[in-house]
N, CA, C and O of each residue as an XYZ file, in Angstrom:
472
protein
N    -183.255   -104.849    -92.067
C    -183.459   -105.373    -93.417
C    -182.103   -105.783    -93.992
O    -181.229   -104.918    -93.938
N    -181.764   -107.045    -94.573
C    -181.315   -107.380    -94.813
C    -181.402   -108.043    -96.220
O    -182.275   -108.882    -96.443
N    -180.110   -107.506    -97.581
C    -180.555   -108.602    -98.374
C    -179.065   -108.967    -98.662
O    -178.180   -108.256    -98.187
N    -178.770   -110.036    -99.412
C    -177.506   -110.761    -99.545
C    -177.628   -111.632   -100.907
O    -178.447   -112.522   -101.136
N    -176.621   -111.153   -101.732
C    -176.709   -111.902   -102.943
C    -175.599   -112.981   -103.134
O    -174.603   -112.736   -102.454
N    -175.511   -114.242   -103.975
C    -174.806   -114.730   -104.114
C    -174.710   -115.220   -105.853
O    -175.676   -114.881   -106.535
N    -173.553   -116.014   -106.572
C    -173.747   -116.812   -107.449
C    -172.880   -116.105   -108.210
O    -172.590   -116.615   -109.292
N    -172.355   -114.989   -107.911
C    -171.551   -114.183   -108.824
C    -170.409   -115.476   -109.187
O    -170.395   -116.609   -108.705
N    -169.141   -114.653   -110.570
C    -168.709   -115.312   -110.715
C    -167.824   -115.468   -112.175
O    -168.501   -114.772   -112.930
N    -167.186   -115.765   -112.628
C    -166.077   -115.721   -114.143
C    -167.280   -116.896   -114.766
O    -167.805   -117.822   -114.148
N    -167.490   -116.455   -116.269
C    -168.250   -117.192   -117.047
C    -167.553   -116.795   -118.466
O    -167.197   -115.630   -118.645
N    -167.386   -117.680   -119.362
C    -167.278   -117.533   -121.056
C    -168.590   -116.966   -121.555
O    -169.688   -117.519   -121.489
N    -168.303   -115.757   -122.074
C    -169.479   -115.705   -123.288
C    -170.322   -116.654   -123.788
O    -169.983   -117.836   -123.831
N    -171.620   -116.183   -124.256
C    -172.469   -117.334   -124.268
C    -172.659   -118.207   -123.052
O    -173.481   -119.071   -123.357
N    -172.320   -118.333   -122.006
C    -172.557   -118.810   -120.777
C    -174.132   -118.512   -119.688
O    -174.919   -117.572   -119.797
N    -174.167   -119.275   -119.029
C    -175.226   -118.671   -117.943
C    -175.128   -118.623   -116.739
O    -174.857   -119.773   -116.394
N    -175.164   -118.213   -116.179
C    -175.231   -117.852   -114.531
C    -176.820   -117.411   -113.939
O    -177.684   -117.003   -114.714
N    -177.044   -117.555   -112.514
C    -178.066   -117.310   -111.857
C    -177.441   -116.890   -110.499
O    -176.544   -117.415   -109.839
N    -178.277   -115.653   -110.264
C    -177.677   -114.966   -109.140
C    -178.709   -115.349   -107.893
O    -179.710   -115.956   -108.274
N    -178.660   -115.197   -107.048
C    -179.262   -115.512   -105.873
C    -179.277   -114.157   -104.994
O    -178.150   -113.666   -104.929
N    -180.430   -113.310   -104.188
C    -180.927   -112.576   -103.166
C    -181.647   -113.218   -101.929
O    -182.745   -113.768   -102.014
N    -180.952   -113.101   -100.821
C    -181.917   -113.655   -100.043
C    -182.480   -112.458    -98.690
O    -181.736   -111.602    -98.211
N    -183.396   -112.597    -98.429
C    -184.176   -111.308    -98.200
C    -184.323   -111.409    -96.847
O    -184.747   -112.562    -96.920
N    -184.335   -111.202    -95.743
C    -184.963   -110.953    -94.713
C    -184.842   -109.464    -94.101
O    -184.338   -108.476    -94.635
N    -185.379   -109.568    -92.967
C    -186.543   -108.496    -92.288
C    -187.343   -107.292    -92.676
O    -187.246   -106.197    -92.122
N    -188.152   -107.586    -93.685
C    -188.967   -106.969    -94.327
C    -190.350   -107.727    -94.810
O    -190.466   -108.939    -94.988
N    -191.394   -106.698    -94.983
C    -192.551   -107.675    -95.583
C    -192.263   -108.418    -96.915
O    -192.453   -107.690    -97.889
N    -191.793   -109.866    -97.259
C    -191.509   -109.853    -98.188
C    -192.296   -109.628    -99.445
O    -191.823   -109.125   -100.464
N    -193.609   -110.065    -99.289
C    -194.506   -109.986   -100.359
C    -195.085   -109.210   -100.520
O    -196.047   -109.484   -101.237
N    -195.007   -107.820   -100.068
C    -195.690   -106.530   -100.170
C    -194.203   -105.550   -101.118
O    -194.268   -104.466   -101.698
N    -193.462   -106.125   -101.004
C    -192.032   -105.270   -101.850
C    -191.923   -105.300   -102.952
O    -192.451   -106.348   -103.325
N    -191.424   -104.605   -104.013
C    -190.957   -104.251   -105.313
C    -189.307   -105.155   -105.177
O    -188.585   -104.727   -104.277
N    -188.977   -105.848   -105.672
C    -187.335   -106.382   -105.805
C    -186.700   -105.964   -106.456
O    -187.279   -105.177   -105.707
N    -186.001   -105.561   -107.181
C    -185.046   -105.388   -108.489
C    -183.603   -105.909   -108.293
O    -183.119   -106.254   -107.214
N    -182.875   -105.916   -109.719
C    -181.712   -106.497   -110.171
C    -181.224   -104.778   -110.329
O    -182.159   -103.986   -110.446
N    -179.923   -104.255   -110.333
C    -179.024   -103.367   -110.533
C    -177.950   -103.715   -110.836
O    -177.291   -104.419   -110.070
N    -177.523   -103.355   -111.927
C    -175.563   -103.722   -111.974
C    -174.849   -102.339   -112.145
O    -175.408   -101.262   -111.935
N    -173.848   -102.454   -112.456
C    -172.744   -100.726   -112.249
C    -171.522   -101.847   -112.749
O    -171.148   -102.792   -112.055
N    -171.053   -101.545   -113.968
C    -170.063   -101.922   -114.804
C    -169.078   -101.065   -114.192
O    -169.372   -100.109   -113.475
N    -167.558   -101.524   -114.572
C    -166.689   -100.077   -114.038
C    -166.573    -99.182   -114.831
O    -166.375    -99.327   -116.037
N    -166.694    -98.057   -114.184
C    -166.670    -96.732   -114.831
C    -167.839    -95.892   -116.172
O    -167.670    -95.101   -117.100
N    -169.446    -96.915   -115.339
C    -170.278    -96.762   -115.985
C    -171.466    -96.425   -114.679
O    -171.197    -96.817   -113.544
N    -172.530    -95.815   -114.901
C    -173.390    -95.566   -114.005
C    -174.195    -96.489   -113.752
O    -174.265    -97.325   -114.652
N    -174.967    -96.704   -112.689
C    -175.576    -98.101   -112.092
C    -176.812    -98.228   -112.869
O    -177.607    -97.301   -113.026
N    -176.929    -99.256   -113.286
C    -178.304    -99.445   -114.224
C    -179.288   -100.852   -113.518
O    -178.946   -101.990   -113.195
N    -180.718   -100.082   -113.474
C    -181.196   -100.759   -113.436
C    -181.887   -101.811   -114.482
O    -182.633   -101.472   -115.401
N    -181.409   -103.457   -114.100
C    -181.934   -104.003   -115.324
C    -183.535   -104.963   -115.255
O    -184.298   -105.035   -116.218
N    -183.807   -105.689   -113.786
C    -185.220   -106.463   -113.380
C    -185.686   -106.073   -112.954
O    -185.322   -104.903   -112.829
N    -186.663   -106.344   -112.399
C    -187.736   -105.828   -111.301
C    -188.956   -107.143   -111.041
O    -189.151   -107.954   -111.946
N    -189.487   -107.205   -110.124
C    -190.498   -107.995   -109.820
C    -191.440   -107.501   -108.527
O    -191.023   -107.571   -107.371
N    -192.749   -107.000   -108.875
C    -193.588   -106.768   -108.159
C    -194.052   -107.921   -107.435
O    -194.234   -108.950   -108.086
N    -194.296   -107.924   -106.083
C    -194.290   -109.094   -105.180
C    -195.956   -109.596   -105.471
O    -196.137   -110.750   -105.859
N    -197.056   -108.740   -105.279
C    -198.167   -109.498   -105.114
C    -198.938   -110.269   -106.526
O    -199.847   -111.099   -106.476
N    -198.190   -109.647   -107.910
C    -198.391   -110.013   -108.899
C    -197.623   -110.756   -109.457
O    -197.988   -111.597   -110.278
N    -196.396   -110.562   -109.091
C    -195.281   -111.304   -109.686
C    -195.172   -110.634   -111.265
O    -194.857   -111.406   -112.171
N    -195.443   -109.139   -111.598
C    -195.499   -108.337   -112.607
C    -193.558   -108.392   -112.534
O    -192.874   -108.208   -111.527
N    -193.083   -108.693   -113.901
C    -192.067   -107.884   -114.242
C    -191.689   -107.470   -115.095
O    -192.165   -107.772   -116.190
N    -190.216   -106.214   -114.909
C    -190.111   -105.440   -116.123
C    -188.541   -105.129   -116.067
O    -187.904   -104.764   -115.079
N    -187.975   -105.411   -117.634
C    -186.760   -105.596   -117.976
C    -186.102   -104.480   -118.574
O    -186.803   -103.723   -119.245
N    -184.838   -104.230   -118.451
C    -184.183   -102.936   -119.093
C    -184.377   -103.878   -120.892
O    -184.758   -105.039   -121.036
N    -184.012   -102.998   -121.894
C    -183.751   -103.743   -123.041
C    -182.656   -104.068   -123.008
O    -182.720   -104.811   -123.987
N    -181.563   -104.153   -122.666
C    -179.949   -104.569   -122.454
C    -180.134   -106.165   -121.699
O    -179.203   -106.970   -121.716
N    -180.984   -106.363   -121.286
C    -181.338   -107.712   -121.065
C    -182.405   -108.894   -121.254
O    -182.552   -110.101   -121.060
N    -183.219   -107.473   -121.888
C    -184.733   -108.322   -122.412
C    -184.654   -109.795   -123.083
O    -183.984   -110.016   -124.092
N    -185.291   -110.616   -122.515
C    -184.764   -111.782   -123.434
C    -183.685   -112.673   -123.171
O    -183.555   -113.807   -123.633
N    -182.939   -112.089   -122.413
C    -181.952   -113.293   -122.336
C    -182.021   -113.509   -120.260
O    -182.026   -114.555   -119.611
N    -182.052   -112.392   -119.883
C    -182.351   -112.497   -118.269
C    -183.771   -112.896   -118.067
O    -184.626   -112.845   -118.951
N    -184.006   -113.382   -116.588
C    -185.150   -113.629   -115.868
C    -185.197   -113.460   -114.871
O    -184.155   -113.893   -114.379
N    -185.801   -113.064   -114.166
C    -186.015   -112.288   -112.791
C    -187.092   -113.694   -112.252
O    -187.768   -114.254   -113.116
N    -187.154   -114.119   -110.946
C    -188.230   -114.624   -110.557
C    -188.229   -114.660   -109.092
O    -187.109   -114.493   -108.610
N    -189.295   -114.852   -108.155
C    -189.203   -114.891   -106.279
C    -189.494   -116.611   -106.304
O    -189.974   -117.422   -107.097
N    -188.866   -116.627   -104.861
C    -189.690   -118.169   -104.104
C    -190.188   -117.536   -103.168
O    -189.238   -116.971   -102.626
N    -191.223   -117.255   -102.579
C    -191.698   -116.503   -101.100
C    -191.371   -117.637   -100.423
O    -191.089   -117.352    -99.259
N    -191.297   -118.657   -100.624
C    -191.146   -119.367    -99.485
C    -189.717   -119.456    -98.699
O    -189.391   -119.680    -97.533
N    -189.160   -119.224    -99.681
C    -187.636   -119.458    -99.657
C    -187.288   -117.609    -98.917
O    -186.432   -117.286    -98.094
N    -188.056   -116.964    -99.433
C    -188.026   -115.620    -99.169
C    -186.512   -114.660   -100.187
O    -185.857   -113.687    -99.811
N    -186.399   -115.551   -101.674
C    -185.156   -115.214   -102.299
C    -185.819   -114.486   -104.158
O    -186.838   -114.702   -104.814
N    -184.818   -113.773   -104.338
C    -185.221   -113.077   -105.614
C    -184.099   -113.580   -106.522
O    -182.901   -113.515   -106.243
N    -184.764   -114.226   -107.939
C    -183.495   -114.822   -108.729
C    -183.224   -114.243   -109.835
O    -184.211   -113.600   -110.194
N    -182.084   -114.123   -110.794
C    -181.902   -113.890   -111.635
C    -181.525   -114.766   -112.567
O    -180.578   -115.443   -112.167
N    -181.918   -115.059   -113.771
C    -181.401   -116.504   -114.624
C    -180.617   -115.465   -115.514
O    -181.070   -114.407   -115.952
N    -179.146   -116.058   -115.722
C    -178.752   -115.062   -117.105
C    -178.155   -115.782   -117.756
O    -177.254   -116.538   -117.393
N    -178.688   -115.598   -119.040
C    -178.531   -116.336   -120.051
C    -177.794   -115.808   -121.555
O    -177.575   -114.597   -121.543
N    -177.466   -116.370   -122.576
C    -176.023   -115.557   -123.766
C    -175.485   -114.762   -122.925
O    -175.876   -113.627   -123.200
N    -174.588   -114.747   -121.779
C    -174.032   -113.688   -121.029
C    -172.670   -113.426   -122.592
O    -172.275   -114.113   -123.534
N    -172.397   -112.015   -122.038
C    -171.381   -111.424   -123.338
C    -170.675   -110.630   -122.186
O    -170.974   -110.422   -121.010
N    -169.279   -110.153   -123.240
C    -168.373   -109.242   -121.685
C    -169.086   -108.319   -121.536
O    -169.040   -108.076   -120.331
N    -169.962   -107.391   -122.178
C    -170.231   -106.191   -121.692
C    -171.983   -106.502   -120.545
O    -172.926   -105.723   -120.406
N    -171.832   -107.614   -120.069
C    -172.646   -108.162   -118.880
C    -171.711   -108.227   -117.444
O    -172.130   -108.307   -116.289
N    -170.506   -108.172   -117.856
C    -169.861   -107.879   -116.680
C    -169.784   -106.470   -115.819
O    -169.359   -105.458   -116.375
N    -170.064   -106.453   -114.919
C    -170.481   -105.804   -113.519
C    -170.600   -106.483   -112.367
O    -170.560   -107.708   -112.253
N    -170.742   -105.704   -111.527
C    -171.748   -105.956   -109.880
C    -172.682   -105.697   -109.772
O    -173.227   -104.594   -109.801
N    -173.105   -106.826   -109.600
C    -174.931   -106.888   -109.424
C    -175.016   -106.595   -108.761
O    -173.980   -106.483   -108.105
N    -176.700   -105.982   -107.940
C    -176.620   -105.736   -106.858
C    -178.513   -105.931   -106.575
O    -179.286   -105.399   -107.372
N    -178.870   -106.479   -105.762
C    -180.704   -106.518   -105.540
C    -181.143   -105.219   -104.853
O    -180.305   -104.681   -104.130
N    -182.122   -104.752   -104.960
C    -182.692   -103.649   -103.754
C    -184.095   -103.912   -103.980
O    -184.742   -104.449   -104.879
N    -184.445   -103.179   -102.504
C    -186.208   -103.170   -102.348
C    -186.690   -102.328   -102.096
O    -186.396   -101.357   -101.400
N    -188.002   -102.772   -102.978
C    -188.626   -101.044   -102.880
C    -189.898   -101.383   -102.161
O    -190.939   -101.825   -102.647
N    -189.599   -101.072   -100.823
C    -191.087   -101.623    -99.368
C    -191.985   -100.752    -99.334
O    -192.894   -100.966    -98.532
N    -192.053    -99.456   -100.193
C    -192.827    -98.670   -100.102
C    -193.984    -98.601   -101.489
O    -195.048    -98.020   -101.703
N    -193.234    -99.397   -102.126
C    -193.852    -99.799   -103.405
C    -193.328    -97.889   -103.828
O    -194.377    -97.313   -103.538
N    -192.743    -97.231   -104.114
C    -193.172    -95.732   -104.504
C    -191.877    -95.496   -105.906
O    -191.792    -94.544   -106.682
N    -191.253    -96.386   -105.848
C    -190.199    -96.646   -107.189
C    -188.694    -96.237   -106.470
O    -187.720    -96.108   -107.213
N    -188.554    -96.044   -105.023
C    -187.589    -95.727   -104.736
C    -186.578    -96.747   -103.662
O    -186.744    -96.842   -102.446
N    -185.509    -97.458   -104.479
C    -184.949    -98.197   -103.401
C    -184.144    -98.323   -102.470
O    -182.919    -98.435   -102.520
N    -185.090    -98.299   -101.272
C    -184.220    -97.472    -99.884
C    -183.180    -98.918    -99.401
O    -182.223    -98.503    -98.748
N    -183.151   -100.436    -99.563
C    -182.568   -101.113    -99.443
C    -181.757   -101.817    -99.901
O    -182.343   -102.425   -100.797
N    -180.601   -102.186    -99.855
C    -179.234   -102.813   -100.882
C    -178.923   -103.805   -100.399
O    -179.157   -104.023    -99.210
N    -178.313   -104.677   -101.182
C    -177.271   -105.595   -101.023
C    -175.934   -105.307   -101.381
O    -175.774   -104.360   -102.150
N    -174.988   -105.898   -101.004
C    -173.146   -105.524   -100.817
C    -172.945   -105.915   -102.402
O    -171.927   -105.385   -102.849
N    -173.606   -106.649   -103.290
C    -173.254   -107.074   -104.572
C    -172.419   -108.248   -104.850
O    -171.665   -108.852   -104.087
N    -172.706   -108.467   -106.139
C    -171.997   -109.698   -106.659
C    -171.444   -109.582   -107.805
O    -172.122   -109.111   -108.719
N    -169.764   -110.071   -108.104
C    -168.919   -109.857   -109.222
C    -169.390   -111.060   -110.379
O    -169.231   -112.280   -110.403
N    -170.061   -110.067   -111.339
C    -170.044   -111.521   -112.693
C    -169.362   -110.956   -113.787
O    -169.679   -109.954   -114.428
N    -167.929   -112.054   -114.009
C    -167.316   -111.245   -114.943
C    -167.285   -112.368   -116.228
O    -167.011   -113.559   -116.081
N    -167.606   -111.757   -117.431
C    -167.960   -112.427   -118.964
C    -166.712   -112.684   -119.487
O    -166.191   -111.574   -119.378
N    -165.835   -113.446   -120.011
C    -164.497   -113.509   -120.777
C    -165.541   -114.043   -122.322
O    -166.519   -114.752   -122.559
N    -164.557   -113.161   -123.070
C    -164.788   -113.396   -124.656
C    -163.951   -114.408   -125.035
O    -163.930   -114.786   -126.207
């Protein structure tokens, strides 16, 4: 299993960025996806999520509203749209999957640097 994010990156406040996951060897459409970031010297928070067969998702409030989570199955990739980014959006993102559907994510990606300048 493999996932790999890309799109990280230096943005101005008020800016947007979209992160990119791309997923292989796993069922993709039977998995739970999520977004994670870990600011420095802050604990890893989870902020998206997207249930695969519904395409159900659910947002931390620290991003409600301005992020979007969405899949391409075809593409086999999990996206993030982020939108009014502010500095305290800076972290490493990071995707994981939850293949067991049971809320626990046994799979990672290496992460991606998005850093906000005010």
């Amino acid at each position: 299993v493999q996932l790999v994010e890309s799109g990280g990156g230096l943005v101005q406040a008020g800016g947007s960025l979209r992160l990119s996951c791309a997923v292989s060897g796993l069922t993709f459409g039977n998995s739970a996806i999520a977004w994670f970031r870990q600011a420095p010297g802050k604990e890893r928070e989870g902020i998206a999520c997207i249930v695969s067969d519904n395409d159900d998702t659910v947002y931390s409030d620290s991003v409600k509203g301005r992020f979007t989570i969405s899949r391409d199955n075809a593409k086999r990739a999990i996206f993030l749209q982020m939108n009014s980014l502010a500095p305290e959006d800076t972290a490493v993102y990071y995707c994981a999957a939850d293949v067991a559907r049971s809320g626990k994510y046994t799979y990672w990606g290496q992460g991606t640097l998005v850093t906000v300048s005010s």
